[in-house]
Phi, psi and omega in degrees: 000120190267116148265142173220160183196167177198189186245126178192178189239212185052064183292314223269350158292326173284350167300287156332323151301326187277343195252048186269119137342320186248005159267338198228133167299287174223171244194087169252132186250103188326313186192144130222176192201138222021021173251159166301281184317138192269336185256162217259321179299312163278019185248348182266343192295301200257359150292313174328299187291355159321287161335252184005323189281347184219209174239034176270124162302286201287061213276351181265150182247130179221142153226122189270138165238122151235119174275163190313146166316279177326351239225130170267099163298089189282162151317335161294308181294339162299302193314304224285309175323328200290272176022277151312332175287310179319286181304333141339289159286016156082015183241052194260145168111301190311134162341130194197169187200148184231142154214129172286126147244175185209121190227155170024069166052013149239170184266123143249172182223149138236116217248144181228121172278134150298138170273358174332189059300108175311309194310297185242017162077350192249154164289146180278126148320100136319015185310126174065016208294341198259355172287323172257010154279270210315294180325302177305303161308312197267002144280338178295358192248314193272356189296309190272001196038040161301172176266128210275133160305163158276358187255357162252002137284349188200107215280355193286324195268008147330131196277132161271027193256064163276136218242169179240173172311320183303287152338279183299331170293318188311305195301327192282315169330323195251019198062045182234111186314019172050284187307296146024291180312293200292314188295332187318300236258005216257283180332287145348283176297001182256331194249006172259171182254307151220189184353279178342288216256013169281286202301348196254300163310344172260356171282327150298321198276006181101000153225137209284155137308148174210177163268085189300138175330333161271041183037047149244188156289134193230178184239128193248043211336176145316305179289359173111340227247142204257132182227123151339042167005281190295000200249295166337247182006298186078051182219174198264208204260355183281329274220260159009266196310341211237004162247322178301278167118228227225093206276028150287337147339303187262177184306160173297186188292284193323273165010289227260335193268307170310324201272333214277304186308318135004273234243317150300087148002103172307339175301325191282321173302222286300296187302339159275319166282002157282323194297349201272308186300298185289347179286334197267305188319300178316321186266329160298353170279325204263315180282321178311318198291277183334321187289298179312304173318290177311320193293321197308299179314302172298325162303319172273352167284313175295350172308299175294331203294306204300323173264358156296324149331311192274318176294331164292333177280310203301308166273009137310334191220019116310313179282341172310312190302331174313339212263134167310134185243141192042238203298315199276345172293291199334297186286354185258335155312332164285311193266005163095332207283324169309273154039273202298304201292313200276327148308302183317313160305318171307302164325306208260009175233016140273318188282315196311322182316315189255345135010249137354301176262357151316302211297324169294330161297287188321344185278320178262004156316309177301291182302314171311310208292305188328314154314293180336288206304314180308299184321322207272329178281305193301001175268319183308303171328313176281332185269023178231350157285307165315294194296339194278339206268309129353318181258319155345281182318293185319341169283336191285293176289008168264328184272011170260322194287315165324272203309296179338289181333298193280321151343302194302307169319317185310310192303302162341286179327295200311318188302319216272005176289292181273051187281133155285349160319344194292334219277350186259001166303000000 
């Protein structure tokens, strides 16, 4: 299970985030403990006003549990993990609030502590938190006999396409997969030696080198759209530059932006945008389905809700009757026997109890799988969408190798008219 956690304010936007409807199918909100407010909005409300008694900004602690893709996870291992962290990070006792989501058939949670100490007025010290989430994470993996990333086995190996928001919006803006970029240019840079052959290998994949307005190296799309080298890479820019050389050498964005308008084919925009237009059908198609699902899935959770409820009432008040009334309650309380009947009842209304929360789980186990399985046909589609958007681009550079190709006899001619050697025969 990867924890990720961080320190921050701003309660009433992560409130407004965690409970957002359109990022997540469904949305529980799981436990809150020690605020008056029942809701996530007045309960980040009156941590804030806690905070306001001391200087702390960052008065919230949030921490994400996402568990393997693949892995049917209960609440109890969520519950046991929040637990464990907790106590790890010095945040037991603190106000706190879990909220469940559930997106493309899998379940995460997120849990967020005031770092406030009511008491002392003070913030709880975070120290090293992210050491002891990794420490905390890769036991849960070996606890559980997940299947383990490779970078917590080996810390080296850590994937290096960590997207920044700024990133990850651009890509999304252009329907373009992020991961896409970063492997190009990833790529690219492993098999080249400098500039040239940088620049000659992003050209195969469909992108250009260019000169950025702050004299670096930048990437250059088809669409046009400017991408960072050293922030791809995930290197600093000296790092860059000392393989690269002095990207004044090369064209400007605009320049590079011209040869590009150049050089594309309208056949290939055409062809990319039916694959897009048709990729957009597949995916409206995939959310009408999805959308149907979660209500059919909502509907049977208020269902199941609803007659566990009517059934909860019902041996409620079977087991009342059990219970003795006037002179014989009197008298089974002198002999001890309310004591034992009024235990019992407690026994069968904790197992009704777990019951219940048997029958509600397996329901949503069944409905995750059913989401997978959905989820699972539309990545194949987006990941053939990918490869078709990919093998495009590639066409693209055979039809520029192309032109060159027909261009080179003119230059040759032209060159050897004005060779001056000639004039010296």
């Amino acid at each position: 299970m990867i924890l990720q956690a961080s320190q921050r304010g701003g309660g009433q936007n992560l409130a407004a985030h965690l409970m957002r409807g359109d990022d997540n199918e469904h949305i529980e909100l799981h436990e809150i403990r020690g605020f008056v407010s029942d809701d996530l909005h007045g309960a980040f409300k009156e941590a804030y006003a806690v905070s306001k008694g001391t200087k702390c900004k960052q008065y919230l602690f949030s921490l994400s549990l996402n568990p393997p893709p693949d892995e049917d996870v209960p609440i109890e291992v969520f519950e046991q993990t929040i637990a464990k962290a907790e106590e790890r990070l010095g945040l037991g006792g603190q106000p706190r609030a879990v909220v469940f989501h559930e997106k493309e058939g899998r379940r995460h949670a997120h849990c967020v502590w005031s770092r406030i100490d009511a008491e002392t007025m003070t913030a709880k010290q975070m120290s090293f938190f992210k050491m002891k989430l990794f420490d905390l994470s890769r036991e849960l993996y070996l606890e559980h006999d997940w299947r383990m990333p490779r970078g917590f086995v080996d810390k080296s190996l850590r994937n290096p396409r960590n997207f920044t928001l700024s990133e990850w919006q651009q890509a999304k803006r252009n329907g373009q997969d992020p991961r896409e970029l970063k492997t190009a240019v990833q790529d690219a840079w492993a098999v080249s030696d400098n500039c040239n052959t940088f620049e000659h290998a992003l050209q195969e994949r469909g992108y250009w080198l260019a000169r950025g307005d702050r004299r670096a190296h930048v990437v250059v799309d088809y669409q046009g759209e400017v991408h960072s080298v050293p922030r791809a890479l995930g290197k600093k820019a000296k790092e860059v530059r000392a393989k690269l050389g002095d990207p004044a050498q090369l064209h400007s964005v605009e320049e590079t932006k011209r040869t590009i308008a150049a050089t594309m084919t309208p056949l290939m925009k055409k062809h990319i945008d039916h694959s897009r237009m048709m990729f957009e059908r597949r995916k409206a198609h995939f959310d009408e389905k999805r959308l149907k699902m979660r209500d059919e899935h909502m509907a049977q959770r208020r269902d199941i809700s609803s007659k566990q409820r009517e059934r909860k009432e019902r041996e409620s008040t079977e087991r009342a009757k059990k219970l003795p009334k006037g002179l014989r309650r009197l008298w089974s309380r002198i002999t001890g026997q309310y004591k034992k009947l009024k235990k019992t009842n407690e026994l069968d209304a904790n197992e009704c109890a777990l019951r219940d929360k048997r029958e509600r789980d397996e329901l949503v186990a069944v409905q995750l799988e059913r989401r997978r399985e959905l989820q699972s046909v539309f990545a194949m589609h987006r990941k053939q969408h990918s490869e078709t958007l990919l093998e495009l681009r590639q066409d693209m550079v055979r039809f520029r190798a192309l032109e060159r190709e027909a261009n080179a006899p003119k230059v040759k001619r032209r060159l050897r008219r004005r060779d001056p050697s000639r004039d010296l025969n």
